[in-house]
C-alpha positions as CSV (number, residue, x, y, z in Angstrom):
1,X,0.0,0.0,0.0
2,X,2.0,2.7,-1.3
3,X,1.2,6.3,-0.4
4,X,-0.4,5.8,3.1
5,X,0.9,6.4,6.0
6,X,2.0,3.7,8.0
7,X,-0.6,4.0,10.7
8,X,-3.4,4.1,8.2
9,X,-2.2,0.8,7.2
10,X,-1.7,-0.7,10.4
11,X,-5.4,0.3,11.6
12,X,-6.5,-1.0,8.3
13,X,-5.0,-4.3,9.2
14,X,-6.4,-4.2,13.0
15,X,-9.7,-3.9,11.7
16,X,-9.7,-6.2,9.0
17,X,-9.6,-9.2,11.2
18,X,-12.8,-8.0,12.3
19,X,-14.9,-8.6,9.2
20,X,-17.0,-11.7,8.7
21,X,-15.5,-14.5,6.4
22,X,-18.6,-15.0,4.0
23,X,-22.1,-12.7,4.3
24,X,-24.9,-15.5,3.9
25,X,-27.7,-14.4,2.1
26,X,-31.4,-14.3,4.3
27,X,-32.5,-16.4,2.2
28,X,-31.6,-18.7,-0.3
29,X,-32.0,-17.0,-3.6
30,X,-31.6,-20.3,-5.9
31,X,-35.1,-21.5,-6.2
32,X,-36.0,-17.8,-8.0
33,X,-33.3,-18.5,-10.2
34,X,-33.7,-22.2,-11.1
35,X,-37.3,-21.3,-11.7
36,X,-36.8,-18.4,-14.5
37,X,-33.7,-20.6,-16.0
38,X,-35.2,-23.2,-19.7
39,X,-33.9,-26.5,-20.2
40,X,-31.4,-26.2,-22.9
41,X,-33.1,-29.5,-24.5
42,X,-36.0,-27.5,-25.3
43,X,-34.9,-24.3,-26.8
44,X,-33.3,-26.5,-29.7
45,X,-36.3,-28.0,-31.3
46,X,-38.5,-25.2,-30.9
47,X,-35.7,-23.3,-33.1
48,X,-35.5,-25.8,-35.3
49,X,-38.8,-26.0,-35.6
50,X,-38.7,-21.9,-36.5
51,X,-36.0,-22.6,-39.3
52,X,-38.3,-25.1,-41.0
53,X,-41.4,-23.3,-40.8
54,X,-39.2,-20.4,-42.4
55,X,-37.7,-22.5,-45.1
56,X,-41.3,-23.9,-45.9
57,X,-42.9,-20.6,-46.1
58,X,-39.9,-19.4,-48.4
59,X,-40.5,-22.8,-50.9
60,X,-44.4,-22.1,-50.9
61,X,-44.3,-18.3,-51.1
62,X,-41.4,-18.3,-54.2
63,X,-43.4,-20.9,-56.2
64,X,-46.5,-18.9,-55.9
65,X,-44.7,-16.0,-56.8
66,X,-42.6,-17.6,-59.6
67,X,-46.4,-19.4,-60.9
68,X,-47.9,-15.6,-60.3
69,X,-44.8,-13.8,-62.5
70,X,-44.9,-16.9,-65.4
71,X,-48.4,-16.2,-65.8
72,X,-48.7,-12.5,-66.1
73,X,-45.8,-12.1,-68.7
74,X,-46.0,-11.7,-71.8
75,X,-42.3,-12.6,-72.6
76,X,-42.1,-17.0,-73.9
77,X,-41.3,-18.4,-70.7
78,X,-38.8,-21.9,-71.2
79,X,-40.3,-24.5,-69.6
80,X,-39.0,-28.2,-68.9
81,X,-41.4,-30.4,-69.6
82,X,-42.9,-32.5,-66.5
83,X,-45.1,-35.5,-66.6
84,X,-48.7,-35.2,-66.6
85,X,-50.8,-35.2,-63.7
86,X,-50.4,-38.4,-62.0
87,X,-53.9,-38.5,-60.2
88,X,-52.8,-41.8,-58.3
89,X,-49.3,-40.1,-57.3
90,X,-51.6,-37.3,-56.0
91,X,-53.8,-39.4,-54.2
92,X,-51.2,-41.3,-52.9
93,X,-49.2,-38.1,-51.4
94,X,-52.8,-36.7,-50.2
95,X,-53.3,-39.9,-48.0
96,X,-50.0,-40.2,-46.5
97,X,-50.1,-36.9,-45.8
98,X,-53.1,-37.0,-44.0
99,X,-52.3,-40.4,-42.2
100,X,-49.4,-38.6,-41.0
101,X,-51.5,-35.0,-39.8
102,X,-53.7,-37.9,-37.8
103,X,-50.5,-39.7,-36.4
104,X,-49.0,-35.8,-35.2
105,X,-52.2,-34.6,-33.8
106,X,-52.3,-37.8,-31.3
107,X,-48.7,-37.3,-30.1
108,X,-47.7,-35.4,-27.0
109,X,-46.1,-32.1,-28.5
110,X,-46.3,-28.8,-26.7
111,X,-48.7,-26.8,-27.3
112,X,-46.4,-24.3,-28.7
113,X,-45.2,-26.7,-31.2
114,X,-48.1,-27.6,-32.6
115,X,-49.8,-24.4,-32.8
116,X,-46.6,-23.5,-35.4
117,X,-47.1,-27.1,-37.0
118,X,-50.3,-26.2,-37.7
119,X,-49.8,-22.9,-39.2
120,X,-47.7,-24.0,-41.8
121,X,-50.1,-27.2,-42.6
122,X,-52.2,-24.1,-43.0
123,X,-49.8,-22.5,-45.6
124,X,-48.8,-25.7,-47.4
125,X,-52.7,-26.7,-47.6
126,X,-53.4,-23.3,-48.9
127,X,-50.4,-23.8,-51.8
128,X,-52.2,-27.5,-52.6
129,X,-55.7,-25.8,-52.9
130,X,-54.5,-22.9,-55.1
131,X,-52.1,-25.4,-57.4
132,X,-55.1,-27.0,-57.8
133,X,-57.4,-24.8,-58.8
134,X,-55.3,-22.9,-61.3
135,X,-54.4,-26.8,-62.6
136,X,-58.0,-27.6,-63.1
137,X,-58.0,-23.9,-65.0
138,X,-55.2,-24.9,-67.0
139,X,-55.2,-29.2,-67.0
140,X,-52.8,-29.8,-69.6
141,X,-50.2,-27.0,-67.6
142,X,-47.0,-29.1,-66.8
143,X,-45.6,-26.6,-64.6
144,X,-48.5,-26.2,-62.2
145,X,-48.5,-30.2,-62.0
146,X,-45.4,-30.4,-60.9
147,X,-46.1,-27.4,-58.6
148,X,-48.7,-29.5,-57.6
149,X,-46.7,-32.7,-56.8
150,X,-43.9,-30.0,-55.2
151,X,-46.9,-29.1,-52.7
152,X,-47.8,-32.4,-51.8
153,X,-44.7,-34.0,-51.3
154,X,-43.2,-31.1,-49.1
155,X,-46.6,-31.3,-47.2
156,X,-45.3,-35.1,-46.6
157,X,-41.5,-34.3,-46.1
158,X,-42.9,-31.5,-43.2
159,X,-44.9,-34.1,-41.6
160,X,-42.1,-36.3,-41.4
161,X,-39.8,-33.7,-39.9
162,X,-42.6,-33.0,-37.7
163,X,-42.8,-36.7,-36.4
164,X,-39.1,-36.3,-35.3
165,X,-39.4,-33.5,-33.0
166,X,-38.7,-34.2,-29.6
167,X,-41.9,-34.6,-27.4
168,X,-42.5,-33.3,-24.4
């Protein structure tokens, strides 16, 4: 302790034997703490969860926009050709799909989760119904038949990420 005087110092020292080792709380302040703290395990999925609802609405948002844009212009559009409609394939899809929506909505998710599952069935559903409908417009439309087989298959691929999460 340079720069005191040597007094200061030695009543420092005196006095410094008198303070208490540890100061114990009143009460133990762990339980508040604990309490407001989330299991790492469960922050994960329900991020994961966020990241694939994003990348779903992205797919189902640019095709409509990419159908909405190749419809409205007047410019050719190149097109590689697709196969027809495959009603069976469709069906098919459809089933599995909805087998699958049956299985998740009997399983012991959080509510959380399935409130965002949901949602994006929501959003895929909507891309199937709206696929279709310009389809039966346009029948012979390779484009909005694979758009169409895009849907339903990625309705199928969610579901099976779905059935993966973690439950609860």
């Amino acid at each position: 302790m340079t720069g005191q005087r040597p007094d200061d110092e030695t009543f420092l020292r005196s006095h410094l034997s008198d303070l208490p080792g540890s100061i114990e709380p009143e009460r133990d302040l762990w339980p508040p703490i604990a309490a407001r703290l989330t299991p790492r395990g469960r922050a994960r999925p329900r991020r994961a969860l966020y990241q694939l609802a994003a990348a779903i609405a992205l797919v189902v948002i640019s095709s409509a926009v990419t159908w909405f844009l190749a419809r409205k212009s007047a410019a050719p559009v190149v097109v590689v050709a697709t196969a027809p409609v495959d009603r069976a394939e469709l069906a098919r899809l459809a089933r599995a799909g909805d087998v699958m929506e049956e299985g998740l909505g009997s399983s012991d998710l959080a509510p959380e989760t399935r409130a965002v599952l949901t949602r994006n069935l929501v959003v895929i559903d909507s891309a199937i119904a709206e696929c279709q409908r310009a389809l039966d417009a346009d029948p012979g439309s390779p484009v909005l038949a694979g758009l169409l087989r895009a849907a339903h298959r990625q309705r199928v691929e969610f579901l099976q990420q779905a059935a993966r999460l973690p439950r609860s």
